[in-house]
N, C-alpha and C positions, 0 to 999 in steps of 0.2 A: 706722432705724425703732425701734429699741431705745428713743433715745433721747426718740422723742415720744411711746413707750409712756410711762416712765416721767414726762415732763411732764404728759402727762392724768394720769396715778394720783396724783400728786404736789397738782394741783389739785383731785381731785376730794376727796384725802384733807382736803383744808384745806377745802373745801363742809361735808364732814360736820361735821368740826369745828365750823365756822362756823354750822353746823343745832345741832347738840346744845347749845352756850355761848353764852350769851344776851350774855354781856360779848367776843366774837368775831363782827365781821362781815365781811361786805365789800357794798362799794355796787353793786357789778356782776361779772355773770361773768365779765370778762374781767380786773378786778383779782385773781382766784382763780389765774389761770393768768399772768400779771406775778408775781404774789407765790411763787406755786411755783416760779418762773425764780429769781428773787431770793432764798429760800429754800436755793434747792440751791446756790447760789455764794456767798453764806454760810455753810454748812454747808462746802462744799468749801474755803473759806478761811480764814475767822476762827475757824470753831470746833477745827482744829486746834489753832491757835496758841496760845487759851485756856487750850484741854485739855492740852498741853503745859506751862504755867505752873501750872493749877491741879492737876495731876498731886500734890502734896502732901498738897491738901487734900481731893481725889478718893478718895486712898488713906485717908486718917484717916476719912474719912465712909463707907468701905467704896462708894465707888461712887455716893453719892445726891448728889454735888455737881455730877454729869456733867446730873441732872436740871435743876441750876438754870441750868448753861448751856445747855439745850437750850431752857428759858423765854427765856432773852437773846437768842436767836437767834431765837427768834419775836416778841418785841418792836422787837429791831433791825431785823425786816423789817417791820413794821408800820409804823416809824415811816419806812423809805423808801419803802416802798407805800402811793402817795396811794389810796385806796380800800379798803384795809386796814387794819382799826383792832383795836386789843387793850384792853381798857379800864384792866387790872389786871395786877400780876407775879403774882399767885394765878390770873387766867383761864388767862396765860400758860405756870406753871405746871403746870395740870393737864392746859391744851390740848394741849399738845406732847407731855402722856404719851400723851391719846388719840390724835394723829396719830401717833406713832410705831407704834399697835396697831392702827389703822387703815391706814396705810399698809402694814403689813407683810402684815396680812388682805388688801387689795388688791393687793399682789406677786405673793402665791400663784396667783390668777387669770391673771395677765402670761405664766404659763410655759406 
């Protein structure tokens, strides 16, 4: 149950998103919650490995290069979710900061 709490909040946080960023859509609701699936297993995969690699240049930037991979990983999902679209690595960018503040504000309510 845990885990479909977290897929709605997951989806709903990528809606908001998707409301506030004009260069952020998606073509249907139901590509909002595909894209939060694919989101999270991304996140649970690739951006390890990344963040591992870029772990250098993480440290040099004091922390703000975790932000650029957090854009790639919303791009990357964008471009395998047909009905998810990001127009720009700048939407991308600042999108993932607000899902990340967004999702976290969202969490709080889950407990």
């Amino acid at each position: 149950m845990k885990l479909i709490w977290n897929w709605i909040i997951s989806a709903v946080a990528l809606l908001i998103v998707a409301w506030l960023f004009k260069d952020i859509w998606f073509d249907g609701i139901l590509s909002a919650f595909v894209a939060a699936v694919v989101l999270g297993l991304v996140n649970a995969i690739i951006r390890p490995i990344l963040q591992l690699f870029a772990l250098p240049i993480t440290v040099l930037t004091f922390g703000i290069f975790a932000l650029v991979i957090n854009a790639g990983m919303l791009l990357l999902t964008s471009n395998v979710v047909s009905g998810f679209h990001v127009a720009s690595f700048a939407s991308a960018f600042f999108g993932s900061i607000v899902l990340s503040l967004v999702s976290g504000i969202l969490g709080i309510f889950k407990d």
